[in-house]
N, CA, C and O of each residue as an XYZ file, in Angstrom:
464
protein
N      71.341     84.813     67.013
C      71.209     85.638     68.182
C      72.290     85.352     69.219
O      72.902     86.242     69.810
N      72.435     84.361     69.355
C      73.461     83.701     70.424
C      75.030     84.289     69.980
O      76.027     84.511     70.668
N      74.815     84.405     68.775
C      76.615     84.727     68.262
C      76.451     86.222     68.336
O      77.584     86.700     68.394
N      75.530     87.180     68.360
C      75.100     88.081     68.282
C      75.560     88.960     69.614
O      76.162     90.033     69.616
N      75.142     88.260     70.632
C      75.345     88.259     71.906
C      77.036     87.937     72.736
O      77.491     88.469     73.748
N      77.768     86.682     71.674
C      78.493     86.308     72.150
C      79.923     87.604     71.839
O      80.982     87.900     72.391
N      79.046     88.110     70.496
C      80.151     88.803     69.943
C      79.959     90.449     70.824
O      80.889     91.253     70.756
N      79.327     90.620     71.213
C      79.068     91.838     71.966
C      80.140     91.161     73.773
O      81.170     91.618     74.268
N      79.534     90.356     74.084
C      80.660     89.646     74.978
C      82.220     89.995     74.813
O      82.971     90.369     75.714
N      82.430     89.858     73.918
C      83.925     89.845     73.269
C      84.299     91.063     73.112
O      85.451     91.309     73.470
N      83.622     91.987     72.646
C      83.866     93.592     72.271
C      83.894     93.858     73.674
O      84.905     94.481     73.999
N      83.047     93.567     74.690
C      83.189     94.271     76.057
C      84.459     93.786     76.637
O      85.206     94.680     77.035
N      84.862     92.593     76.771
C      85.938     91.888     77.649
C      87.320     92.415     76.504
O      88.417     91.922     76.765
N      87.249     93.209     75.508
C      88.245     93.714     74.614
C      88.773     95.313     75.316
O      89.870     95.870     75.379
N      87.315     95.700     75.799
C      87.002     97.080     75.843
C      87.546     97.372     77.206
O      88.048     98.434     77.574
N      87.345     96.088     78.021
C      87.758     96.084     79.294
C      89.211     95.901     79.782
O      89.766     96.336     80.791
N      89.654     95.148     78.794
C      91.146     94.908     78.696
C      91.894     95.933     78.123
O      93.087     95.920     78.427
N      91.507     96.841     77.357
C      92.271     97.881     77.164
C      92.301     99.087     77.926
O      93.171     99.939     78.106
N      91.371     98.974     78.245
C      90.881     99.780     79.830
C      92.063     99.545     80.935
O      92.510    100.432     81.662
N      92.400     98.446     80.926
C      93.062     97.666     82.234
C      94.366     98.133     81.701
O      95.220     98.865     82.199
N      94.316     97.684     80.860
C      95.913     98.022     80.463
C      96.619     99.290     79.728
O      97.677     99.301     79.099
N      95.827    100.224     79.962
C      95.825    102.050     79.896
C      96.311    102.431     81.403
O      97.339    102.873     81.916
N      95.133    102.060     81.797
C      95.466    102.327     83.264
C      96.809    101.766     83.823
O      97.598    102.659     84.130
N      97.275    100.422     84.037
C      98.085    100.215     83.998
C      99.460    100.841     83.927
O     100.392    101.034     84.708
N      99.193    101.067     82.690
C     100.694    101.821     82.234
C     100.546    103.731     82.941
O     101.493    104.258     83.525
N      99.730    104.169     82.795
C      99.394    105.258     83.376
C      99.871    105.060     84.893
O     100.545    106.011     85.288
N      99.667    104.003     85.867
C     100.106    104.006     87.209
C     101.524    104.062     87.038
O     102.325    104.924     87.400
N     101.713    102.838     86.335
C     103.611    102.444     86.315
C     104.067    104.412     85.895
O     104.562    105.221     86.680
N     103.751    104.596     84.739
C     104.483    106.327     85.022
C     104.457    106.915     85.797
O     105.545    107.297     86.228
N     103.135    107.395     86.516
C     102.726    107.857     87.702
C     104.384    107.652     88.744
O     105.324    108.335     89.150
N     103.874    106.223     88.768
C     105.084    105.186     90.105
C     106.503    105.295     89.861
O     107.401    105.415     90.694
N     106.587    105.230     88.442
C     108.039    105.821     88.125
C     108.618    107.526     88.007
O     109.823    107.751     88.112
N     107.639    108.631     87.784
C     107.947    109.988     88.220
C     108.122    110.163     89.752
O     108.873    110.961     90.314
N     107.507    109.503     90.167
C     107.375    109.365     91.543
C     108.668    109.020     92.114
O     109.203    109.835     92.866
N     109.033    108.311     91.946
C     110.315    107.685     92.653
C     111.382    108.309     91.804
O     112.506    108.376     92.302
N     111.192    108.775     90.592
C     112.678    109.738     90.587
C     112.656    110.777     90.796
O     113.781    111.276     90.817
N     111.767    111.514     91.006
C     111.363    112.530     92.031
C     111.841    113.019     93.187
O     112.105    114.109     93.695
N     111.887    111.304     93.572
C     112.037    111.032     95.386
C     113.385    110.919     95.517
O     113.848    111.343     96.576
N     114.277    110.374     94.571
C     115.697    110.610     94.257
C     115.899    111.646     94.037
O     116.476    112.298     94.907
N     115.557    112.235     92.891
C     116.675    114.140     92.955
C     116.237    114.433     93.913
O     117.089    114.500     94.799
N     115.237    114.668     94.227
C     115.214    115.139     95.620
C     116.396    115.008     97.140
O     117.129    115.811     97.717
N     116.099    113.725     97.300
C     117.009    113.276     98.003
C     118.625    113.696     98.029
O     119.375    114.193     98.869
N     118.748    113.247     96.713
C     120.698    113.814     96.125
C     120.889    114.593     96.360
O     121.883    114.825     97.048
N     119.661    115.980     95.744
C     119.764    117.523     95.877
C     119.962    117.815     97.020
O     120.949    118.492     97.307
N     119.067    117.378     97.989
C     119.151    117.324     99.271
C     120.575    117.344     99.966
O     121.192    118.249    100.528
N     120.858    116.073     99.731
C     122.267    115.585     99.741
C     123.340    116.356     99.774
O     124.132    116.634    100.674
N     123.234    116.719     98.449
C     124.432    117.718     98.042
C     124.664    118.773     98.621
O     125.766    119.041     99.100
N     123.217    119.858     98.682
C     123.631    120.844     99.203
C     123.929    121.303    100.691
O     124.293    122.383    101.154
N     123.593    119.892    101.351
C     124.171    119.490    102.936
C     125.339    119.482    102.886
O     126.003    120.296    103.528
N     125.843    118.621    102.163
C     127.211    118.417    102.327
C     127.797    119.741    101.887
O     128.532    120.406    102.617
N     127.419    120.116    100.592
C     128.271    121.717    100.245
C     128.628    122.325    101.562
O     129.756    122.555    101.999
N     127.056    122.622    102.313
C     127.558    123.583    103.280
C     127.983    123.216    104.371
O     128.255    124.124    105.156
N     128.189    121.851    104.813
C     128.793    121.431    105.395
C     130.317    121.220    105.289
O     130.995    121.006    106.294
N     130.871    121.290    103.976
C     131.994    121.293    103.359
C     132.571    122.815    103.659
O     133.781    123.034    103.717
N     131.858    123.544    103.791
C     132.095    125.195    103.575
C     132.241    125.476    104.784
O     133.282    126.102    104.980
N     131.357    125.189    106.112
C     131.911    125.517    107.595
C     132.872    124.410    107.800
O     133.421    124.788    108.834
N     133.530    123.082    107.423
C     134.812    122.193    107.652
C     135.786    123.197    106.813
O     136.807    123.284    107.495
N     135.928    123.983    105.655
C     136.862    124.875    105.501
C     137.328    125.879    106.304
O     138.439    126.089    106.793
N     135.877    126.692    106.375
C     136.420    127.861    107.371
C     136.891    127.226    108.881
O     137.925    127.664    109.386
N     136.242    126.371    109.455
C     136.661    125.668    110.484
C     138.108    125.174    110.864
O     138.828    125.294    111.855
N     138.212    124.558    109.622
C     139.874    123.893    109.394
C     141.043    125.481    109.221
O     142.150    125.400    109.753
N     140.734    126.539    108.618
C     141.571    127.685    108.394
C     141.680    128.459    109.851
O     142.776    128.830    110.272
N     140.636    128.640    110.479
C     140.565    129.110    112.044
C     141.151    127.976    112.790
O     142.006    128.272    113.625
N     140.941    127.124    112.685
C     141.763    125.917    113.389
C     143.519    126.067    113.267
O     144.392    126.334    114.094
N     143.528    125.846    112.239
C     144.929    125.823    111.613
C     145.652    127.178    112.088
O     146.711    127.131    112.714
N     145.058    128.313    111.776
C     145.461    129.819    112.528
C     145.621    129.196    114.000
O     146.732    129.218    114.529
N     144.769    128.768    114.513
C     144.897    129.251    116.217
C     145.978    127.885    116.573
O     146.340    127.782    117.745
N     146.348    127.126    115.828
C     147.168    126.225    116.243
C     148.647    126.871    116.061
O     149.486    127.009    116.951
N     148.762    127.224    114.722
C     149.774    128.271    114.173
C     150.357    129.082    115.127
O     151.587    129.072    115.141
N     149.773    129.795    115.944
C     149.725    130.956    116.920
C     150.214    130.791    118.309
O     150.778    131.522    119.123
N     149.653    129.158    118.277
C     149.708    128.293    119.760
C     151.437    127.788    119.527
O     152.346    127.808    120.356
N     151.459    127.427    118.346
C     152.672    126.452    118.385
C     154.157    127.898    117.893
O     155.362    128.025    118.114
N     153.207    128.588    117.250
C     154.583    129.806    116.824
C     154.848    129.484    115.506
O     155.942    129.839    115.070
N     153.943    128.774    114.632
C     154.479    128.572    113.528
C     153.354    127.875    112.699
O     152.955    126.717    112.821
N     152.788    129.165    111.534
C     151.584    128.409    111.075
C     151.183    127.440    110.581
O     150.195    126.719    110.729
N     152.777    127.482    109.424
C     152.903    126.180    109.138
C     152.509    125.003    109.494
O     151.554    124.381    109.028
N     153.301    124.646    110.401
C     152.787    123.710    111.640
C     151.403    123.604    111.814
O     150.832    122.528    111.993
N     151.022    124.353    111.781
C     149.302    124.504    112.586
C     148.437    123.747    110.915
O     147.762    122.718    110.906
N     148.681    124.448    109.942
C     148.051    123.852    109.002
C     149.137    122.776    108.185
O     149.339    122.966    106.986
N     149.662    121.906    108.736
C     150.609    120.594    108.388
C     149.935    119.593    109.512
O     149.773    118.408    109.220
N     149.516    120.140    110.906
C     148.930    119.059    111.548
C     147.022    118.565    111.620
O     146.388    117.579    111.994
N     146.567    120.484    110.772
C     145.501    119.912    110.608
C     145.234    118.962    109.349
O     144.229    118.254    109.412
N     145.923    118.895    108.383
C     146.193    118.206    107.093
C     145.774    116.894    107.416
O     144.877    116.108    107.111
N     147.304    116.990    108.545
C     147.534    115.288    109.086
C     146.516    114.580    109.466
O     146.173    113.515    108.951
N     145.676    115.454    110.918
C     144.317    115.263    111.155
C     143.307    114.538    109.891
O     142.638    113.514    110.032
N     143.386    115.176    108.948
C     142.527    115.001    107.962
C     142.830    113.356    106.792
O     142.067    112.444    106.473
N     144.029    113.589    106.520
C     145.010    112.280    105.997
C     144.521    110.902    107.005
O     144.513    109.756    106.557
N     144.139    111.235    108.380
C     144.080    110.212    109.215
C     142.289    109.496    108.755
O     141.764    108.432    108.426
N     141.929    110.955    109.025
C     140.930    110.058    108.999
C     139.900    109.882    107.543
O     138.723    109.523    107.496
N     140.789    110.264    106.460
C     140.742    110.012    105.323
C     140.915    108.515    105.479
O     139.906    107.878    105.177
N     142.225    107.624    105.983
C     142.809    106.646    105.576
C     141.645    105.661    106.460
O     141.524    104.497    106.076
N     140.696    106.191    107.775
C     139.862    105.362    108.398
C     139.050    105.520    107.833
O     138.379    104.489    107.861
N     138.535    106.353    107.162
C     137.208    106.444    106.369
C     137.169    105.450    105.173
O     136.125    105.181    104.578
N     138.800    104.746    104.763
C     138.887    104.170    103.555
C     138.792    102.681    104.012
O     138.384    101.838    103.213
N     139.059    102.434    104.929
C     138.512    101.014    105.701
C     137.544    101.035    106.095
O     137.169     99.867    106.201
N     136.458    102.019    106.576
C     135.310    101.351    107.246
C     134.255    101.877    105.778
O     133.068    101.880    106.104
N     134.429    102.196    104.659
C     133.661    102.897    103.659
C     132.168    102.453    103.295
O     131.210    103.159    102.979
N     132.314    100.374    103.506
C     131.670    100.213    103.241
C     130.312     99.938    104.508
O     129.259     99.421    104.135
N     130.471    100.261    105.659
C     129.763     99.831    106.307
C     129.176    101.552    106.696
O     127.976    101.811    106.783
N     129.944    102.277    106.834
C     129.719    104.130    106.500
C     128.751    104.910    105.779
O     127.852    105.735    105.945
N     129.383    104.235    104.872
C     128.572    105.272    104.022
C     127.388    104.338    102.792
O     126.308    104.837    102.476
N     127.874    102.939    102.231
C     126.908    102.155    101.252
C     125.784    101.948    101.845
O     124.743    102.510    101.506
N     125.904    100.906    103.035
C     124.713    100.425    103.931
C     123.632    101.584    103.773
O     122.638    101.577    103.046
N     124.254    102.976    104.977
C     122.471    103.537    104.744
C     122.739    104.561    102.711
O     121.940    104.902    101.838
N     123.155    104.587    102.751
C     122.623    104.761    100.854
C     121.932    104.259    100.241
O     121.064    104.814     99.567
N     122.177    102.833    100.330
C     121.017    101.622    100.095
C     120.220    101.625    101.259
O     119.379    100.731    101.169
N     120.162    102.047    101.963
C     118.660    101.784    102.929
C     117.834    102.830    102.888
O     116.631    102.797    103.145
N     118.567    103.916    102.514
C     117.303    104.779    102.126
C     116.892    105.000    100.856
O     115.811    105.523    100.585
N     118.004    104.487     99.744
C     116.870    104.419     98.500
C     116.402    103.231     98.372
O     115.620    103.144     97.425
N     116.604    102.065     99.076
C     115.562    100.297     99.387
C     114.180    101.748     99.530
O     113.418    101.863     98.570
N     114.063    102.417    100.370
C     113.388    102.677    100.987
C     112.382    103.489    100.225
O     111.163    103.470    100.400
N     113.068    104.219     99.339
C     112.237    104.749     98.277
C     111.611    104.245     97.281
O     110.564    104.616     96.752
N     112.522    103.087     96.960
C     112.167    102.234     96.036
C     110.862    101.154     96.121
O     109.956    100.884     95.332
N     111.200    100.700     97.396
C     110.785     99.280     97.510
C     109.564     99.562     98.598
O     108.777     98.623     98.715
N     109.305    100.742     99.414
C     107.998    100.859    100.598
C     107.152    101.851    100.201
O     106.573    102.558    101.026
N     106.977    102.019     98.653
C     106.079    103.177     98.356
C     105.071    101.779     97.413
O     104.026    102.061     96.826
């Protein structure tokens, strides 16, 4: 009777452990759709900011460049100094890159990652 009992013990704490560890793995997927989720999202996000942000710095830079053109008598000119403009702060953007732009990249996917 006692082994009878003990062995029903064993089938439950079997029954329970596979239980535990279903679930388990079921959260971790859950936790992992989740967070890449929270990434494309984010990128997508990302991207299509910048696109259109990229798209009014074009038209911006061509109206720029015209009305400098116009100012100076020579369009050339006008779009050779907005270039320059741009070359400049291309070359500052290439020294400060990492404190710019890595830092919050990593702080907001720390953030996705690591506070959910």
């Amino acid at each position: 009777m006692a082994f009878d009992e003990l062995k029903g013990n064993i089938d439950d704490i079997q029954e329970s452990t596979k239980a535990y560890i279903d679930s388990t793995i079921a959260y971790y997927k859950l936790w992992g759709f989740k967070v890449a989720m929270k990434s494309t999202t984010t990128v997508i996000k990302f991207i299509l900011i910048a696109l259109f942000f990229l798209l009014f710095l074009l038209f911006a830079s061509i109206a720029c460049s015209l009305a400098l053109g116009n100012l100076i008598g020579s369009t050339i000119l006008g779009f050779l100094i907005v270039s320059g403009v741009y070359f400049v702060f291309a070359i500052l953007l290439f020294f400060v890159k990492d404190k710019i732009i890595e830092g919050p990249i990593l702080e907001s996917f720390s953030k996705i990652f690591f506070n959910d």
